[in-house]
N, C-alpha and C positions, 0 to 999 in steps of 0.2 A: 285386520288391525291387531286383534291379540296376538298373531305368528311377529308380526313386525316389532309389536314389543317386546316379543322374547327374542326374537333377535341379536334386538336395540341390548335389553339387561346382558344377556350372551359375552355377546362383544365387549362390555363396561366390567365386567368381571374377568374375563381370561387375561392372561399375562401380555404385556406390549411383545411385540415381534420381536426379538432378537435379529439384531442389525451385524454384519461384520465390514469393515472397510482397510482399507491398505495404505497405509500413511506413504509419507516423503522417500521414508527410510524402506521402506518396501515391506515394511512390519505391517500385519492382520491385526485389528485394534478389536474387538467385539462390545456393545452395547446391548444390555439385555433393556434399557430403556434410554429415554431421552437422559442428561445429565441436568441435573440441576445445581453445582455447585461447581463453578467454572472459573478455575487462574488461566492467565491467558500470559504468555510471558515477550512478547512483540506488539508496535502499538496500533500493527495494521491488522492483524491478529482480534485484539482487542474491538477492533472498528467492524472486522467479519461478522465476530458476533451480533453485536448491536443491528447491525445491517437484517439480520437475518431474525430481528424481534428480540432478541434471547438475552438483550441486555441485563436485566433482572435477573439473570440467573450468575452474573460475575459475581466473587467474593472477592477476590486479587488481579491486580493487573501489575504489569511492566512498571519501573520507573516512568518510563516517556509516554505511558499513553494519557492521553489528557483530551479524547474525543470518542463520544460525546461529552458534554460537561459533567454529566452524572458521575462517568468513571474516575474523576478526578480526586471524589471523597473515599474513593474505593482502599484498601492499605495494599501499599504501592512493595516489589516483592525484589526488585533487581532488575539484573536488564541481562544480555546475553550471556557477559562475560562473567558476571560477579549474581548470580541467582542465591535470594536466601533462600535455603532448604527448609531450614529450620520451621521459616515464616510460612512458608508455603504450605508445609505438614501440617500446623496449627490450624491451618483456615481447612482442614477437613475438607478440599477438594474429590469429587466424583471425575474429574477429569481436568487434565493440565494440557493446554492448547500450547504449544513450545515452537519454538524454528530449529529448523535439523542443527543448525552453528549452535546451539545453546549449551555452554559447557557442563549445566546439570542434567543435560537429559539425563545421563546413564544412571546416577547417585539416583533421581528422582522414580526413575521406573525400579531400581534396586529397592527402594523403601517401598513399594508394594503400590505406586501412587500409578492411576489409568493415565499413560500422555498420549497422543497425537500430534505429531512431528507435521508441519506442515509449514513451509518456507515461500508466501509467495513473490518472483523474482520476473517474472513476463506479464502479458496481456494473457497468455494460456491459461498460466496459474491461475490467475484471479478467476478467472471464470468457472476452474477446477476446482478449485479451493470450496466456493462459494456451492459447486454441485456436490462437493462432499461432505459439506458442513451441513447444509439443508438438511437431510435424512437424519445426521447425527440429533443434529439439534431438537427436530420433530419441530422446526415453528416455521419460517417463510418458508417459502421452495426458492431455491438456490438457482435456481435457473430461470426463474422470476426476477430475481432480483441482476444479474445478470445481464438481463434483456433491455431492464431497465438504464443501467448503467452504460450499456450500448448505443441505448435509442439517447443518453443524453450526450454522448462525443461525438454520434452523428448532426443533433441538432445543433454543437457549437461548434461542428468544421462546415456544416451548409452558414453560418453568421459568419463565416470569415470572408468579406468582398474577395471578389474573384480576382482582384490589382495583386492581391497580396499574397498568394497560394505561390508556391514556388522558393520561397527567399529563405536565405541558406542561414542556417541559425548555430550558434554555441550553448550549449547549455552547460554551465558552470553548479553542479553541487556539491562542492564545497572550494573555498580558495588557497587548497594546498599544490595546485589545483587537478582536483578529479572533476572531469568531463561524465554528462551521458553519451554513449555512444548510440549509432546506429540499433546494436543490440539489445539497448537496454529497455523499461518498458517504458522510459518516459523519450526514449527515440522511438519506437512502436508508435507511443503518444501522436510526436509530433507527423511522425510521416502518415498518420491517419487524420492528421489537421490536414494538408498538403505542403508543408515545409520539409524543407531537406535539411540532413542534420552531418555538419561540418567535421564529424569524427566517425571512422568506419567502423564497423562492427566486428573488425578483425584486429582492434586493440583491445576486444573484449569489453563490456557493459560497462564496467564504470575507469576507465582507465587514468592514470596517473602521467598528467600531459608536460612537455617540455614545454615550458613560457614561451617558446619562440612559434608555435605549435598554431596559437592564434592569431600569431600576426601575420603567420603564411598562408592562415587561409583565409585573413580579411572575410569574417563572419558578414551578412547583410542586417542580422540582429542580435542581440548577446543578451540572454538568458540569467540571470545570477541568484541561485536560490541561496547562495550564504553569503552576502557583502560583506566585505570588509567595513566594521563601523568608523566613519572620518577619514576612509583613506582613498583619494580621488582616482577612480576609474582610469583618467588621463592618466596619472603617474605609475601605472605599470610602465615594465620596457617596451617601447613599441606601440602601445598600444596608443599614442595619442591622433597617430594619422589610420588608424584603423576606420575605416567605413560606417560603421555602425553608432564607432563613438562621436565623430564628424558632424553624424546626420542626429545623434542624441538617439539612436533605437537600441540601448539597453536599459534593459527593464531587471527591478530588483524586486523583490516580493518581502511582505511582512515575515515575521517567524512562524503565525497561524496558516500562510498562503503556504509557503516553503515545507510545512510539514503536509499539505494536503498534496504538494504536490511530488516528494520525494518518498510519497509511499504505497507501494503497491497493495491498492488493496480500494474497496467502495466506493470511494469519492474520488475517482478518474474522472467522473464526468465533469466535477468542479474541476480537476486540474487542467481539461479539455478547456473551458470557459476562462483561467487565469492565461493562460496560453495561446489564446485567441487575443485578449485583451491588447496582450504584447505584440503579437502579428500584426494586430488591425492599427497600433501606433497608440495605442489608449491607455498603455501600461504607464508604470512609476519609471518611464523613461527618460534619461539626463545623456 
């Protein structure tokens, strides 16, 4: 008993482990401990952490992250393009959670500040991300949390009736109009529901689509994470003898649904479930 307690004190007094890990950017980040004062500057980013327990330890987030509701009081810092420095330095960050596109990386590692460049853009990432933040963080294990998020896009592609597996979909995220494609993770998404998705993977993940684009490929269901507010679906060009609109199977999602499901990152498996919703004819379909 007494070896066990000297152990036990041993171990509560030596220094934590020194962690080294290899961000986005292919840079070696070192942690002599877990961090406890954490800007996150992306709002999927932001959702990693929470994910992974360590909520409580954000001082700053993104403009756009507003999930969970806690981080919403948090003082909000910029977004990729437009990052306050200034703001950021103030709040005496131990480490800055960043996306590789983030135009302060460089300034921000130059003022002497710990980042971790981490962008996630597939089904890979997330799962990578989530094994690399684990360690950093010192709180859930990453690969926990992972398993879980699997086992729940498994449980809401077995609730999609077997009528309905197959049926060739649009997914509209934004109505300028950019498409997901094949490539993208919310095409990964859908073809792990069993939908096929109407745009290849060889116009690249989020492509920039000709209007006419949809109406050649007469969608079986139409996806629209950004509606246009009061302006009738029917009255695009084309689009009024489209298949999908005909039979009323497009679905439009609230701005809380839309964000859950246009971001790579923890809550895939709700975006699995809004996406099922819409398969199965249950959605905000007109």
């Amino acid at each position: 008993m007494r070896s066990w307690l000297a152990l036990l004190l041993l171990a509560w007094l030596l220094p934590a482990q020194a962690l080294t890990v290899t961000d986005d950017r292919g840079q070696a980040v070192r942690f002599d401990r877990p961090p406890q004062r954490i800007v996150t500057l992306l709002p999927s980013l932001t959702e990693f952490v929470c994910a992974l327990d360590a909520c409580g330890r954000l001082v700053g987030v993104d403009d756009w992250s507003d999930f969970p509701e806690a981080v919403r009081a948090l003082p909000h810092v910029g977004g990729i393009e437009d990052a306050r420095v200034e703001a950021i330095v103030a709040l005496r960050p131990d480490l800055v959670l960043s996306p590789t596109s983030s135009r302060a990386l460089d300034r921000l590692q130059a003022l002497g500040l710990k980042v971790l460049a981490v962008e996630p853009r597939t089904f890979a990432d997330v799962h990578r991300v989530l094994a690399l933040l684990g360690p950093v963080l010192g709180a859930r294990d990453g690969e926990a949390a992972w398993r879980a998020i699997a086992q729940g896009i498994d449980r809401a592609a077995q609730a999609l009736p077997a009528d309905r597996r197959g049926q060739r979909v649009y997914f509209e995220v934004s109505s300028a109009p950019y498409a997901a494609s094949e490539s993208s993770f919310l095409g990964e998404l859908l073809a792990r529901l069993g939908a096929r998705n109407v745009v290849p993977a060889a116009l690249g993940p989020f492509p920039r689509l000709n209007p006419e684009f949809v109406v050649r490929a007469d969608p079986d269901v139409i996806m629209l994470a950004d509606d246009e507010e009061g302006v009738p679906i029917a009255s695009r060009p084309g689009w009024a003898g489209l298949r999908a609109v005909r039979e009323h199977r497009v679905c439009t999602f609230t701005p809380s649904e839309r964000d859950v499901l246009v971001r790579a990152g923890p809550r895939m498996a709700e975006a699995a479930r809004l996406m099922v919703r819409c398969l199965a004819g249950h959605g905000d379909a007109r």
